[in-house]
ZAMARGU-4260 file (C-alpha; in steps of 0.2 Angstrom, whole numbers, plus 5000, padded with zeros to 4 digits):
<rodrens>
0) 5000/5000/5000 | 5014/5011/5004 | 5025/5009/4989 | 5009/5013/4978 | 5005/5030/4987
5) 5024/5033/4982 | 5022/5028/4964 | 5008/5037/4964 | 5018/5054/4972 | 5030/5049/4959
10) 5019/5051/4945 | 5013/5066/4946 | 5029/5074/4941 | 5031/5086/4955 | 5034/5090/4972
15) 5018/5094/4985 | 5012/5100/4999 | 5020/5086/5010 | 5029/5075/5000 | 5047/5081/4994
20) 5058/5073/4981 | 5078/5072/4985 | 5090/5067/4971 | 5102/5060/4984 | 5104/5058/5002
25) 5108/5073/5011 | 5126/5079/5013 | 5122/5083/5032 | 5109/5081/5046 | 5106/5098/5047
30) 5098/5099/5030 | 5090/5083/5034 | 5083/5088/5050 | 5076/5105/5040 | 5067/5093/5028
35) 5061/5084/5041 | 5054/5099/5052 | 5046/5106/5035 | 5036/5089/5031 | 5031/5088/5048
40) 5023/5105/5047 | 5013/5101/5030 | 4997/5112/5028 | 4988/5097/5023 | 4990/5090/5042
45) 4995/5072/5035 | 5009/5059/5034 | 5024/5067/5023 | 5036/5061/5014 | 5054/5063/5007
50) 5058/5053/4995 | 5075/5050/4991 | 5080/5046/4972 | 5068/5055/4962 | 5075/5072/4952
55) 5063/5088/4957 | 5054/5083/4940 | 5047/5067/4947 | 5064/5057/4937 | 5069/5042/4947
60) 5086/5043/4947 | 5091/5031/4959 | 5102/5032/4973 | 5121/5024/4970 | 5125/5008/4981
65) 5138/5021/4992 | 5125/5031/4996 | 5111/5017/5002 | 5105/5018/5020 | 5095/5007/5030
70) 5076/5011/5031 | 5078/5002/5049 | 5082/5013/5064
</rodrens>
């Protein structure tokens, strides 16, 4: 279910309200934790997202092996 609603983000080709697309990872956790702040405080007062690998165009770009990271905490 989620990884439709992503594709579905994907789709349209543009970024939203509270969903944010990053071409990589970010360089530092202070630009991370700014994304993070500003999804949390969408307008639309629902689940965000930031969704790495995807050009600003709605382009999945992919994210190179060095750059993965672990989607466990």
């Amino acid at each position: 279910m989620l990884n439709n609603k992503i594709r579905s983000l994907i789709n349209l080709g543009t970024e939203g309200a509270y969903w944010d697309f990053k071409q990589e990872w970010h360089s530092n956790n202070t630009d991370l934790l700014h994304d993070i702040i500003c999804m949390a405080n969408n307008l639309e007062d629902c689940d965000a997202y930031i969704i790495i690998g995807v050009t600003d165009s709605g382009v999945v770009c992919g994210v190179p092996e060095t750059n993965r990271r672990s989607s466990k905490i």
